[in-house]
N, C-alpha and C positions, 0 to 999 in steps of 0.2 A: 686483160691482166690476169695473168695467173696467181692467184694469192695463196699463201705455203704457210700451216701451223708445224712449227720446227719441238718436237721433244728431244732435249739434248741435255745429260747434267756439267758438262764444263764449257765452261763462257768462254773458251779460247778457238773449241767449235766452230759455235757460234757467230762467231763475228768474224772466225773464215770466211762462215756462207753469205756473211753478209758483205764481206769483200768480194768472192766471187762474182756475185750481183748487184754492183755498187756504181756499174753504167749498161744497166737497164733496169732503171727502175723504172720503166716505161712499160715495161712486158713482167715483170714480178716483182711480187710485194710480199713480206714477211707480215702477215697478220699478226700471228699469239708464237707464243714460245713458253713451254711447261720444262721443269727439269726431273719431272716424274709422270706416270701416267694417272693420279691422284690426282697431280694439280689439273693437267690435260681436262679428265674426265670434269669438273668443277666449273671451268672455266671455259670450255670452249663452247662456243657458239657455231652449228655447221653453215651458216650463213654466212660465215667471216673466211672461210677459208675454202681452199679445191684441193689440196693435197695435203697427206701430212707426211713427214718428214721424219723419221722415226730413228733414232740409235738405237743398233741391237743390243746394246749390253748397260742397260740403268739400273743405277744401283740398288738393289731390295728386291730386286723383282725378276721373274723370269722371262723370256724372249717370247716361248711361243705365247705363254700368257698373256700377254702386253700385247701382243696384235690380236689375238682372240680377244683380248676382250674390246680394245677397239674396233674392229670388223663390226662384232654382236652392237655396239651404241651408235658405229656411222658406217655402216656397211653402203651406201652410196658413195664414200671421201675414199681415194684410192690412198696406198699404203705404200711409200717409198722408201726401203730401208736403207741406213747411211750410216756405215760403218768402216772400220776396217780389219774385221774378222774375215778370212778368206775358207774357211772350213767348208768343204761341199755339204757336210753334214747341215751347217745354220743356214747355208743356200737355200738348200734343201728342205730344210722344215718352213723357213721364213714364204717362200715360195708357193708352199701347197697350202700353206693359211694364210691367203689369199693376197700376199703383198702384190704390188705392180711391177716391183723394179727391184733391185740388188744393188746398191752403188759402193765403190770402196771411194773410202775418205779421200784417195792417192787418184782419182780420175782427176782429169782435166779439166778445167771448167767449161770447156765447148762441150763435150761429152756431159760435162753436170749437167748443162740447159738442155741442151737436146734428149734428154732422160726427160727430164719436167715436161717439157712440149708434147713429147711424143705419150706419158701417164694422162696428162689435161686433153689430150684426145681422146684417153680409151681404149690406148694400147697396152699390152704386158712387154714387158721392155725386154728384149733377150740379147746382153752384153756378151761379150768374150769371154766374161769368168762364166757365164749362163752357160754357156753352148761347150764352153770346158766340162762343165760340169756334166752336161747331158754326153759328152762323149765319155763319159768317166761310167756314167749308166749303163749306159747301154754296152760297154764293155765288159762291167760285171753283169748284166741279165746275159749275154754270150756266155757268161762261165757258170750261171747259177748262183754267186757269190753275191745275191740282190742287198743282203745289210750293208749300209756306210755307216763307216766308223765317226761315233761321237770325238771330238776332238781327244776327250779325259783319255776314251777306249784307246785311240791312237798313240799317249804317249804312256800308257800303261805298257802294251805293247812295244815299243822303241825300246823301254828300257827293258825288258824281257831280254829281244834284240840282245841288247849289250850284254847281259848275262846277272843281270840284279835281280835279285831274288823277290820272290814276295813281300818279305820280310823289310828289307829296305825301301822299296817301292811303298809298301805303306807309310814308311817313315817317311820319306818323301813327300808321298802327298798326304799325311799327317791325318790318315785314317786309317782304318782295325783291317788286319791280315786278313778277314773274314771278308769285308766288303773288296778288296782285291781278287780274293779266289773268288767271289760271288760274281764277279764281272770277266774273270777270265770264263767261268764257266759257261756265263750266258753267251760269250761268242764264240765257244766252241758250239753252242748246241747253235744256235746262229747261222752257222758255217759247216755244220756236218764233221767238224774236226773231233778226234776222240783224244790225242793229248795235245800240251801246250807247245811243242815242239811240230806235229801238221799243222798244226793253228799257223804258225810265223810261218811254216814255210807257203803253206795255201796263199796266205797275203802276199807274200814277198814275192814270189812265182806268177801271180797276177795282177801286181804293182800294183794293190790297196795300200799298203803302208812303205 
């Protein structure tokens, strides 16, 4: 019996996964369910479960946090995150702090289980968005262009792309001109580019954005 502690804040989730798994209850059991990592940490017992079940994006709280700090209280319970953020950036980070697995909400439930079986063994799970991602790597380590762009960084960028100015871009995302140029600056130096104009073309030229 594989038994799964699920942190997830909307019940509509939830009771996906629990349809997905609703003829085998033979082989998995939904132990606890938190809809924060407060309640999680309070509540859970690591006797009660084998896996947990994580969405990346709970409200109040930050991503890498939230599995840092689970790692540091059950660093034996493997970490399966279940989302449907597809950003190689949160791949990426979710992965090196120590999760098991990657799942998008949108997998299939033969692929859901076969993910869970193959964590309750002991494996790091490497899916098709995994192995996209490591080809995405390993194409920028060939260029020296090693930074992945934060999702924010990528659509700051896009609208550059279009031709919006700082100016509105702040407006946009409804922060000060200043933390804009602060972030274009940092992936210039980033990337070796000296204006905003090699910045987009660097990226665009080696399909980072």
């Amino acid at each position: 019996m594989i038994k799964l502690y699920i942190i997830e804040d909307h019940s509509v989730i939830l009771d996906g996964i629990k349809l997905r798994l609703r003829h085998h209850a033979d082989e998995f059991s939904i132990t606890g369910n938190s809809t924060s990592i407060d309640a999680f940490v309070q509540k859970a017992l690591p006797d009660t479960f084998d896996i947990i079940l994580l969405d990346l994006w709970i409200p109040g709280s930050d991503p890498e946090e939230n599995i840092s700090r689970i790692k540091k209280l059950f660093p034996s319970k493997p970490v399966v995150i279940y989302t449907s953020e597809t950003s190689p950036y949160w791949i990426r980070v979710m992965m090196n702090n120590g999760a098991r697995a990657y799942l998008l909400k949108s997998v299939d439930t033969a692929e859901f289980k076969d993910t869970l079986r193959k964590v309750f063994l002991g494996e790091t799970v490497t899916t098709i968005l995994l192995q996209g991602l490591s080809d995405k790597l390993t194409c920028a380590a060939n260029t020296g262009l090693n930074y992945l762009l934060k999702p924010s960084e990528r659509a700051i960028l896009k609208k550059l792309i279009l031709g919006e100015s700082v100016k509105t871009i702040a407006a946009d995302r409804n922060v000060t001109v200043s933390a804009i140029e602060k972030t274009i600056k940092k992936l210039k130096n980033a990337y070796g580019a000296d204006t905003d104009v090699q910045l987009i073309r660097m990226l665009t030229k080696n399909n980072i954005i």
